[in-house]
C-alpha positions, 0 to 999 in steps of 0.5 A, spaced: 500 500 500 502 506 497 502 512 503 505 519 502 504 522 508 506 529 510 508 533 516 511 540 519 507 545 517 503 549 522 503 557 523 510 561 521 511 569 522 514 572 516 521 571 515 521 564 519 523 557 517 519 551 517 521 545 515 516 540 512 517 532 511 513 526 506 515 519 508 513 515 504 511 507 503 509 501 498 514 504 492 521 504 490 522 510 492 529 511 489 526 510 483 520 516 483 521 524 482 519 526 488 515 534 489 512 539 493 506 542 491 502 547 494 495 550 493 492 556 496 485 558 497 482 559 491 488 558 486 490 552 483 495 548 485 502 549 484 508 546 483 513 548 488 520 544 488 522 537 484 527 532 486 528 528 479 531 521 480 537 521 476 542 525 479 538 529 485 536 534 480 533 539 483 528 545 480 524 550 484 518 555 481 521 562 481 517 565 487 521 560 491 529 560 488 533 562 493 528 560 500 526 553 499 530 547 498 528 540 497 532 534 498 531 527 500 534 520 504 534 515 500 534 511 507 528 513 509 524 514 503 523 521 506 523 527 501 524 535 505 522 541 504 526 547 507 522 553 507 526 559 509 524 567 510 517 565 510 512 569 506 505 570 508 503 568 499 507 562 502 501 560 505 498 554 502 497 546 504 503 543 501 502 535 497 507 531 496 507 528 490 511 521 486 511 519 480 515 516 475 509 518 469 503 520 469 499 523 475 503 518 481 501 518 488 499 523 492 500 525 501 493 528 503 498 535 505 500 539 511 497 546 511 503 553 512 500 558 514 505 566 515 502 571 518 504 576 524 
């Protein structure tokens, strides 16, 4: 049984860093490129940082260069997202996502919320 499950978000003041984790299950995680989405009330989701498989490639959507990083263990089937100097357009619930083609497999989210 595939499970993504996502965990730290919660409330940051501007400026502040969270750091946010998807542990993962029932795949060969080594083998999937791994993703942060985030989606905003009433926008679309978004994609925010992909890990790709080969190489550790990483990308970033460009309001997010520069303060996000993501990375991942291959020993704990866990992919991270470190979020610093938080802005409250930051706030969103953040999906995990896997995929090797096609939609792949998604967490249920974690919500972030930046405000003073």
């Amino acid at each position: 049984q595939v499970q993504l499950v996502e965990s730290g978000g919660g409330l940051a003041q501007p400026g502040e860093s969270l750091r946010l984790s998807c542990a993962t299950s029932g795949f060969t995680f080594s083998m999937y490129t791994m993703s942060w989405y985030r989606q905003a009330p009433g926008k679309e989701r978004e994609l925010v940082a992909t890990i790709i498989k080969p190489g550790a490639i990483t990308s970033y959507a460009d309001s997010v260069k520069g303060r996000f990083t993501i990375s991942k263990d291959n020993v704990k089937n866990t992919v991270y997202l470190q979020m610093n100097s938080l802005k409250p357009e930051d706030t969103a619930v953040y999906y995990c996502n896997a995929r090797i083609h096609g939609p792949g497999y998604w967490g249920q989210g974690t919500q972030v919320t930046v405000s003073s």
